[in-house]
N, C-alpha and C positions, 0 to 999 in steps of 0.2 A: 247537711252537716257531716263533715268527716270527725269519726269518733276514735278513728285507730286502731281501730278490732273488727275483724273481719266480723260479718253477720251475716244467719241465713238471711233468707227473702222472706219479705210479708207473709208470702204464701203456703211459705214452710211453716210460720208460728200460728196462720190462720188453721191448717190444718190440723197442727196440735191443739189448738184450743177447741176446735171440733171435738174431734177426735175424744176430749180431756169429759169434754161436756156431756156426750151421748154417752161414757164408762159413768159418768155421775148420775145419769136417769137410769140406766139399767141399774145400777145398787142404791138406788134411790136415794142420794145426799143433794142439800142445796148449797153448801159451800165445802171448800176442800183448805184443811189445813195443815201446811209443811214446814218441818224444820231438819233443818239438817246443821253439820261442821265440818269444818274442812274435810279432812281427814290426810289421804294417798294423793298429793296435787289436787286436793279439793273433788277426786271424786265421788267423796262422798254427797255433794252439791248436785249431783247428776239430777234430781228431780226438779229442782229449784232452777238449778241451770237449763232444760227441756224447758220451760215454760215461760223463762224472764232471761236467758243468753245471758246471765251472771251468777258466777261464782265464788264464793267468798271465803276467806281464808281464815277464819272464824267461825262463825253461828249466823244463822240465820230461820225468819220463818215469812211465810211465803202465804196470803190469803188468798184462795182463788173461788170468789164466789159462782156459783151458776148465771144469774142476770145480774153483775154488779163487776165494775172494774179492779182487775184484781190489786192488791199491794205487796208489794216488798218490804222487811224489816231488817237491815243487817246490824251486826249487834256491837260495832265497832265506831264512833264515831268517824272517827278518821278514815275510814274506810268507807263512807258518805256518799263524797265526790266522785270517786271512780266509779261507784255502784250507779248515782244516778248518772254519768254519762255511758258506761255500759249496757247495763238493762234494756231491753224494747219496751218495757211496762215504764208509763209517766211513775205511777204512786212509790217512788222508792223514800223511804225514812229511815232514822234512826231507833233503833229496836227498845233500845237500852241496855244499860249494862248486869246481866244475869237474872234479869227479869221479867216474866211478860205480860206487864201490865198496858203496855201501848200496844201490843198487838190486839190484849184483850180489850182494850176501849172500840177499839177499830171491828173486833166481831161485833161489838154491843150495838156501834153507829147503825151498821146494816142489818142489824135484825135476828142477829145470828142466834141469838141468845136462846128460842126456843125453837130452833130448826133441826136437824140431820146435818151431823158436822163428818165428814170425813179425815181422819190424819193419819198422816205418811209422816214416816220416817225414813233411816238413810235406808236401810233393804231387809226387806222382809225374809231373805235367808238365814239373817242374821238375831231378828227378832228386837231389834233396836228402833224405839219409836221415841215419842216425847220424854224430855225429864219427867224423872217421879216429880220435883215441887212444884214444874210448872203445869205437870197433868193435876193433881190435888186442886190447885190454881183453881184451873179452868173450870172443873168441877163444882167446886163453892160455887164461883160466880155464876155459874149457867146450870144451876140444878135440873131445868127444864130441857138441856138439850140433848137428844143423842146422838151417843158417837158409834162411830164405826170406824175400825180398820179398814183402808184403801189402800194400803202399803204394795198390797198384793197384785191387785189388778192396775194399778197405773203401773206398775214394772212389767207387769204386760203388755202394757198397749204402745210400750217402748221396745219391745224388741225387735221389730220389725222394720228394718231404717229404710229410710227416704232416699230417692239419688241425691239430694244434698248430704246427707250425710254420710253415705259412699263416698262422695268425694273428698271430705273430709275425713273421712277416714282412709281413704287409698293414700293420702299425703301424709296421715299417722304413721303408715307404713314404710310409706319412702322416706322419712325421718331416722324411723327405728332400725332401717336396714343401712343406714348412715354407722350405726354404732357395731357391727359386723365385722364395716374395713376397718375399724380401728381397732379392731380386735388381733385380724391381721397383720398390722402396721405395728403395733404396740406390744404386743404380746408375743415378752422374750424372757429367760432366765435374768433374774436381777429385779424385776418390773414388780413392785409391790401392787398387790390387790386395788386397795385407794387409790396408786397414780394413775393403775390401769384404767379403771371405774371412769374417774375425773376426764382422762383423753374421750373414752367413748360419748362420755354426755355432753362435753363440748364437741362433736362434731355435728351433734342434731341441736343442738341450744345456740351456735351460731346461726342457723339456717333460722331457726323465730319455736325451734321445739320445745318441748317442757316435757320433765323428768316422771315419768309417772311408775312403774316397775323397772327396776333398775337393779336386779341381783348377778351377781360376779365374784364366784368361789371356786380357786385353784386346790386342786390335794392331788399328792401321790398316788399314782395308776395301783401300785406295787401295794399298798396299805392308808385305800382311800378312808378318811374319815366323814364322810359327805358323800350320799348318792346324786343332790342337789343342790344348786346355789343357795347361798345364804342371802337373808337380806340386807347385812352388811358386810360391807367390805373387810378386811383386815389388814395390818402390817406386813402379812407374811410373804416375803417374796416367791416371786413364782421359780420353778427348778426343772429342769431337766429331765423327764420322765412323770411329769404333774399332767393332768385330765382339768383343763377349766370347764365349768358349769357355768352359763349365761341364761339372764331370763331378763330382756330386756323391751320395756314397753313408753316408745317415747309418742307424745301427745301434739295433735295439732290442734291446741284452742280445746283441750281436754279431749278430742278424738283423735286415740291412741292405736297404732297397734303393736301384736307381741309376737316376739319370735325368741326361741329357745335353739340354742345351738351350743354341741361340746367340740373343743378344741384341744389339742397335745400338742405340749409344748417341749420341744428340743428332742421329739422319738417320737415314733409310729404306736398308733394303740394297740394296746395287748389287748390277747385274745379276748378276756372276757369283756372287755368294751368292743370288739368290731364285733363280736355275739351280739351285744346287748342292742347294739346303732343299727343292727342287719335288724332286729327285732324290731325296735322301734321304727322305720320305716316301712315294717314289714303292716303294722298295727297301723299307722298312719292313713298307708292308702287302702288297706280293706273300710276305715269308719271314715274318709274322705267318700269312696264310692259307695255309700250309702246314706250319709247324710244330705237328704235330697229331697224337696221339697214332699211332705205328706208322710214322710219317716216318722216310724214311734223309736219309743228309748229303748223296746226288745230288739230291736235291726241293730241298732248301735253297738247293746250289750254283748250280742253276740260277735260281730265284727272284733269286740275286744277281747275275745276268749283266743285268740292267738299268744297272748301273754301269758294265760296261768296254764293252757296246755305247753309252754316252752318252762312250767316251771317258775315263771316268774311272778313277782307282787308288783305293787306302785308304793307308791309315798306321796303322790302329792295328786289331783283328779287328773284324768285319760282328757277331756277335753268339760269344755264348759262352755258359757255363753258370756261373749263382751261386747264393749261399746259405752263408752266412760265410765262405766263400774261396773263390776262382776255382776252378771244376768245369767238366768236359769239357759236349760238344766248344767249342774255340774254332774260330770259321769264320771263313776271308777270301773272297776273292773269284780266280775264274781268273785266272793270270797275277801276281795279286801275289806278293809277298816273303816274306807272314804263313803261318806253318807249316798243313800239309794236315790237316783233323780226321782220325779212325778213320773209314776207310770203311766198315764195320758199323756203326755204331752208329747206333741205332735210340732217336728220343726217345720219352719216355711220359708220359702220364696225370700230372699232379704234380711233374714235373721244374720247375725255375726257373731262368727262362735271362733276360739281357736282350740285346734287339736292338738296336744301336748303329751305323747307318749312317754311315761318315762320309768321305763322297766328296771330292777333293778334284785339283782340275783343272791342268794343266800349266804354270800361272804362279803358283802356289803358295797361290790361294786354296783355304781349307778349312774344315769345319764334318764338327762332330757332332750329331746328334740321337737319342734314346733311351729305352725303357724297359726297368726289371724287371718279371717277372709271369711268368706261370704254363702251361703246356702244357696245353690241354685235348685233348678229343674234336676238337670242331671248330675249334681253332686256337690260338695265343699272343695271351694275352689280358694286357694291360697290367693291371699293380696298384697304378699311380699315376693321378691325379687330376688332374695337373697340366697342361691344355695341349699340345697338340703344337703349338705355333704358334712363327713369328719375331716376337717382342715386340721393340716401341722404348722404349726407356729413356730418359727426357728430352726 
């Protein structure tokens, strides 16, 4: 049957469900249970979507037994049809509306009721797991079961992508470097924020893309008010002597990637932005040439100390880890504000992170620049195409 959405291979979902089952014996649970909501283009479904290829634009919660065939519940009636032809798992049903009494019939059927329950939520960064009334719920009814957080460890054992999903995400990229040229193209004195935005995302939304970060904020060189894009647009037309900020991340089938690039628009950048872009490529390729397969977060940390020895802070993390939703570690730099990654942690082979330098100096000029791509052997290798340059507009 042709369903109309690309799919990995069996072998790809066999693999996760390994993979899913041997992280459930080491922390010892016999079933795992997920909810998640939309959220940013539904990444916050990233968990739900790894195990079932469906993402729901709502709610959902996801039963993934040890020996028992998993279920889906999305929480949308209407939203049914598409889920069950979507989905690779047969058991997809209607959840209910803001309650979870059918999912909990469904633990009770298999036995759940006095087992080792594992639950995830949308990402343990964040600290967001089950609703309070539906955790209370659960609790009553299953006085006998415990639970444990797995939030943790299943976003681990996703960071590490497959070549299916390299490729999937090489075609994120070549999407989101779609929104570049129209940056080029489009970006002149007159051009409001919103019209601008709107050209970019139609030129990767015609190809079959989808919007997933998507910021685009112009201000004056001369008395910037922004060292970063915004995440919305505005009215303000753009002007002659303006610094655009771009943080664009468009999605293939939710495998996204991102690229950050500043633009000046009708003049050549002043001095303290071609300082600040010398800097930020400067920073780029020292934590690109160390980010390399058996790397800790000290190699990285220090590759980032080229910023506050030039004097500079950040605003926003030096690099992070993606791949449909934000993945550890996020890294700032010494002395900033921006929370401290896991000191263990140890990058690998196929992880996907992007580096995102974006320095920004004591009178308030600032700039990003960036790429996604991929942790090799010898280093982080960009998976965009697009320029690392300051381009003039007009």
């Amino acid at each position: 049957m042709d369903h109309g959405y690309p799919r990995f291979t069996n072998d790809e979902f066999e693999r996760r469900y390994e993979s899913t089952k041997e992280m459930m014996d080491n922390i010892g649970v016999d079933v795992l249970l997920f909810f998640a909501f939309g959220g940013n283009n539904r990444n916050n479904m990233a968990n739900i979507y790894y195990l079932t290829g469906y993402r729901d634009f709502n709610h959902a919660y996801l039963i993934f037994p040890r020996n028992e065939d998993p279920t889906l519940f999305v929480g949308l009636y209407n939203h049914l049809h598409n889920a069950q032809n979507q989905a690779v798992i047969k058991d997809v049903r209607h959840g209910g509306y803001g309650n979870p009494v059918n999912m909990a019939d469904q633990l009770d059927k298999i036995g759940a009721g006095n087992q080792s329950i594992g639950i995830l939520g949308v990402n343990p960064r964040f600290g967001i797991n089950l609703p309070y009334d539906h955790t209370v719920y659960l609790e009553e009814r299953f006085p006998e079961a415990k639970w444990k957080n797995a939030s943790t460890e299943f976003r681990n054992l996703r960071l590490v992508k497959s070549k299916e999903e390299l490729e999937w995400l090489q075609e994120g990229c070549r999407l989101t470097d779609l929104s570049m040229k129209a940056v080029q193209e489009y970006a002149r004195p007159g051009i409001t924020e919103s019209e601008l935005s709107a050209r970019m995302g139609i030129e990767y939304k015609v190809e079959g893309g989808e919007q997933l970060v998507h910021f685009v904020t112009a201000t004056p060189m001369d008395n910037p008010h922004t060292p970063l894009p915004w995440q919305n647009p505005t009215n303000r037309k753009l002007e002659a002597g303006d610094i655009l900020l771009t943080e664009i991340s468009a999605a293939f089938h939710g495998y996204a990637g991102q690229i950050l690039r500043p633009f000046t628009i009708g003049a050549e950048p002043t001095a303290p932005y071609s300082t600040l872009f010398d800097a930020s490529i400067e920073v780029y390729d020292a934590v690109a040439n160390v980010m390399k397969d058996g790397a800790g977060i000290g190699e990285i940390m220090d590759a980032t100390d080229i910023l506050p020895d030039k004097g500079y802070q950040i605003y926003d993390s030096l690099a992070h880890g993606f791949g449909v939703d934000l993945l550890q570690p996020s890294v700032g730099i010494r002395g900033s504000n921006y929370a401290k990654p896991p000191e263990d942690f140890i990058y690998k082979e196929n992880m996907t992170m992007v580096i995102q330098p974006n320095p920004m100096d004591e009178d308030g000029h600032g700039l990003q620049t960036g790429d996604f791509g991929v942790v090799t052997k010898e280093g982080f290798k960009s998976m965009h195409e697009f320029p690392r340059e300051f381009f003039r507009c007009g």
